[in-house]
C-alpha positions in Angstrom: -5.3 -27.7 15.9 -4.0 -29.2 19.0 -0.7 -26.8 18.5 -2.5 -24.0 19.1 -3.2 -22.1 22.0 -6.7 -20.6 22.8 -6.2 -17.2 21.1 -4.9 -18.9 17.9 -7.8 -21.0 17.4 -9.9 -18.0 17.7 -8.4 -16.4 15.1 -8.3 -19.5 12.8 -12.0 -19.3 13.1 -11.5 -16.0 12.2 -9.7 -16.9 9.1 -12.1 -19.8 8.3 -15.1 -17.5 8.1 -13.2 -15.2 6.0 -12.3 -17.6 3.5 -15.6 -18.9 3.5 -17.2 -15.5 2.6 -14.5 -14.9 0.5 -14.9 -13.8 -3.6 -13.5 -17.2 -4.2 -14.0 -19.5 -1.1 -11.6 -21.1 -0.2 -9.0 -18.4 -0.3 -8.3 -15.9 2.2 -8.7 -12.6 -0.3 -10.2 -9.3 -0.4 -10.6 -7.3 -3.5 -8.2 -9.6 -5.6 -5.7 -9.4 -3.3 -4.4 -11.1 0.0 -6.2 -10.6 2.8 -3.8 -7.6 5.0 -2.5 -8.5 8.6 -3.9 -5.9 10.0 -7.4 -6.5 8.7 -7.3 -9.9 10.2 -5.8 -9.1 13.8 -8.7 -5.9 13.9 -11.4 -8.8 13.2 -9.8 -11.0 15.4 -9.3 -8.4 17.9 -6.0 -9.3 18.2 -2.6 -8.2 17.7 -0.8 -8.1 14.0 2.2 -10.0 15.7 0.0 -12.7 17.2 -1.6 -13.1 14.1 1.4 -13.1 12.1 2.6 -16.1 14.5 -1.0 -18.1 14.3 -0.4 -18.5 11.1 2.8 -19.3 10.3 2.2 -22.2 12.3 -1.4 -22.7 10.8 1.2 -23.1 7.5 4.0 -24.9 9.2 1.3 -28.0 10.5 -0.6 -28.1 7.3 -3.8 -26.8 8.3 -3.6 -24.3 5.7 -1.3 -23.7 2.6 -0.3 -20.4 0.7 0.0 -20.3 -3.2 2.6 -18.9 -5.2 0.7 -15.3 -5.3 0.5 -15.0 -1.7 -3.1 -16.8 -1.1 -4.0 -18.4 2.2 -6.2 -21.2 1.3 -7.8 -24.1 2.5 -7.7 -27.1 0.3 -10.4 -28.9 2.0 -13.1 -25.7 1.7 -11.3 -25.6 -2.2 -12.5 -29.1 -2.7 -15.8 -29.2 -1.3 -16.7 -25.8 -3.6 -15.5 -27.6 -6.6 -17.5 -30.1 -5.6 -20.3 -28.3 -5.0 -20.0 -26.4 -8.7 -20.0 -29.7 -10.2 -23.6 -30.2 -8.9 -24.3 -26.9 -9.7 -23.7 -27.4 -13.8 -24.6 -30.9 -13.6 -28.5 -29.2 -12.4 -28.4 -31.0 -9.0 -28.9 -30.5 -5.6 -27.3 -33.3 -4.4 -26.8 -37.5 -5.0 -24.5 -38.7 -8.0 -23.7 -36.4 -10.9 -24.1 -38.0 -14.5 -21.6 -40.4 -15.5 -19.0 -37.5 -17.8 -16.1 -35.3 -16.8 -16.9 -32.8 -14.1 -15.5 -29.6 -14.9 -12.8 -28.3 -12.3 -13.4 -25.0 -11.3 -10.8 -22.4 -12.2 -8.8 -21.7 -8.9 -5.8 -19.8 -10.4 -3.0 -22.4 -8.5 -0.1 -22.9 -10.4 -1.0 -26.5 -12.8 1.5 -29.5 -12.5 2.9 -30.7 -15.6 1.2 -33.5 -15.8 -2.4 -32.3 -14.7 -3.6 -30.9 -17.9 -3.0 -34.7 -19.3 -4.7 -36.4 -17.0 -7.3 -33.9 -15.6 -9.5 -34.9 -19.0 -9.8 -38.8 -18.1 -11.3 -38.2 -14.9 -14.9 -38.9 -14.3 -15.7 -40.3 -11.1 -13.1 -38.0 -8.1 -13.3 -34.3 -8.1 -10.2 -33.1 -8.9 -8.2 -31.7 -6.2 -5.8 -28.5 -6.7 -1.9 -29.3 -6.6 0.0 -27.6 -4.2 1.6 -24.5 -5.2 5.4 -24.1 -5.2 6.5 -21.9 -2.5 8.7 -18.7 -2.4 6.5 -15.3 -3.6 3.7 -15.9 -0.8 6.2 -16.7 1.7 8.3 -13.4 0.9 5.2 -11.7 1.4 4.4 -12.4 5.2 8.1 -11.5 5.3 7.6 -8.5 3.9 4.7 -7.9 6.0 6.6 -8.2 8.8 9.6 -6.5 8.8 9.2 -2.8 9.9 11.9 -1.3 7.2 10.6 -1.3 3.8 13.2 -0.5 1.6 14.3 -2.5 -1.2 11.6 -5.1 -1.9 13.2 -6.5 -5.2 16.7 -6.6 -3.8 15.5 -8.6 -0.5 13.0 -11.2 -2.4 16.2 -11.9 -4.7 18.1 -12.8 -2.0 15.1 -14.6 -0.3 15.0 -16.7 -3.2 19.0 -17.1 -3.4 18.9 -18.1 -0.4 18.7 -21.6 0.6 19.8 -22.4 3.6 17.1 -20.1 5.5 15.1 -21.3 8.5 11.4 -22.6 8.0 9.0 -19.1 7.9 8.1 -19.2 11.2 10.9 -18.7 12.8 12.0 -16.0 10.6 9.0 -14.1 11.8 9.9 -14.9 15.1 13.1 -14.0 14.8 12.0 -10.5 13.6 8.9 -10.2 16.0 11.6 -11.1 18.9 14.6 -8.2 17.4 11.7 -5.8 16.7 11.5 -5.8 21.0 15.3 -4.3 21.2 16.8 -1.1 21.7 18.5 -0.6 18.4 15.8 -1.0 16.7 13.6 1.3 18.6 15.8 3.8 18.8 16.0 6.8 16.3 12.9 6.5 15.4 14.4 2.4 13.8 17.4 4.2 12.0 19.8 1.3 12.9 17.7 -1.4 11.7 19.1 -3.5 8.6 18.0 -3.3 5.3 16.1 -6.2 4.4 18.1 -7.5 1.9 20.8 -7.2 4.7 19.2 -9.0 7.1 18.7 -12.4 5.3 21.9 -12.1 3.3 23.8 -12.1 6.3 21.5 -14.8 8.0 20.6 -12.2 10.9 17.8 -14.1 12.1 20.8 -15.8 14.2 21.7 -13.0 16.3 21.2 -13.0 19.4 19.2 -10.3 21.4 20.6 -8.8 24.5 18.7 -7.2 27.1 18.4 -3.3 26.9 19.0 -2.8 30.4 22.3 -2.9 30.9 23.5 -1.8 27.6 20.5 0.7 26.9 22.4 1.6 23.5 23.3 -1.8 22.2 20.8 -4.7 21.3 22.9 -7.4 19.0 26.1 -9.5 20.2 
């Protein structure tokens, strides 16, 4: 929590309350679905690119992690509800539960291979959720992001093609930062790359000049 500034902590709170009163706490969702950027930054009262930002490096330090459908969750607040379910069918309000296998409750991450083996054994730790393989949710907060929206099967094959991409947060940085120049802003963002484009050709390199002096260009 150290990493982040003043406003990002406010709107991890933020988060943190909204996974807590979420349909399944633990997860940052709202009618099934992941929670939208813009819902967040109006309850934050802040701005969808600042938000975007707080949490890709909420991601990036492990504070929080995102599933393979696009979930935000907290593995900690996952745990203690499990937890606290297990008391629930066991008819307690608290101390030791009885000495048999506490059920897990159903948290809809993708299993390991070896968890449905082992998961039956257990009787005494709570079993915590494995950690989802990355890729969908990631394309999503990409997605989010860019401002052209065209193509969305073509560009999350090449996200997935693509292997040699930079960690998430500074692809959104990358895009927050080019979304600031006069190409893209001009024409009402007619000369902005398709997305697909974009991470084929590895644009998050480019390097944006200042409009200034070149009011019509925007990208050595």
């Amino acid at each position: 929590m150290q990493a982040l500034n003043a406003e990002e902590r406010g709107i991890w709170f933020e988060i943190l309350m909204l996974m807590h009163d979420s349909e399944q706490r633990g997860k940052l969702m709202l009618n099934g679905k992941p929670y939208p950027i813009d819902a967040i930054a109006n309850i934050a009262n802040s701005e969808k690119a600042k938000v975007n930002l707080a949490i890709t490096k909420i991601l990036t330090y492990g504070v929080a992690e995102i599933d393979a459908g696009g979930f935000i969750f907290n593995r900690r607040m996952l745990r203690d509800e499990s937890f606290r379910m297990s008391r629930v069918f066991n008819g307690k309000k608290g101390g030791r539960p009885k000495t048999y296998t506490k059920p897990s409750l159903n948290l809809n991450l993708t299993p390991s291979s070896s968890s449905s083996s082992s998961s039956s054994s257990s009787t005494s730790n709570t079993p915590i959720p494995p950690l989802p393989p990355k890729g969908v949710g990631e394309f999503n907060y990409f997605w989010e992001s860019y401002p052209k929206k065209i193509g969305k099967g073509n560009a999350y094959k090449v996200w997935v093609k693509s292997k040699n991409k930079p960690a998430l947060d500074v692809i959104l940085a990358a895009i927050e930062k080019q979304k600031q120049c006069a190409q893209w802003q001009k024409e009402s963002g007619q000369f902005i790359p398709n997305p697909s484009t974009w991470l084929s050709q590895g644009r998050w390199d480019d390097e944006v000049v200042s409009p200034e002096p070149e009011p019509a260009g925007c990208l050595e």
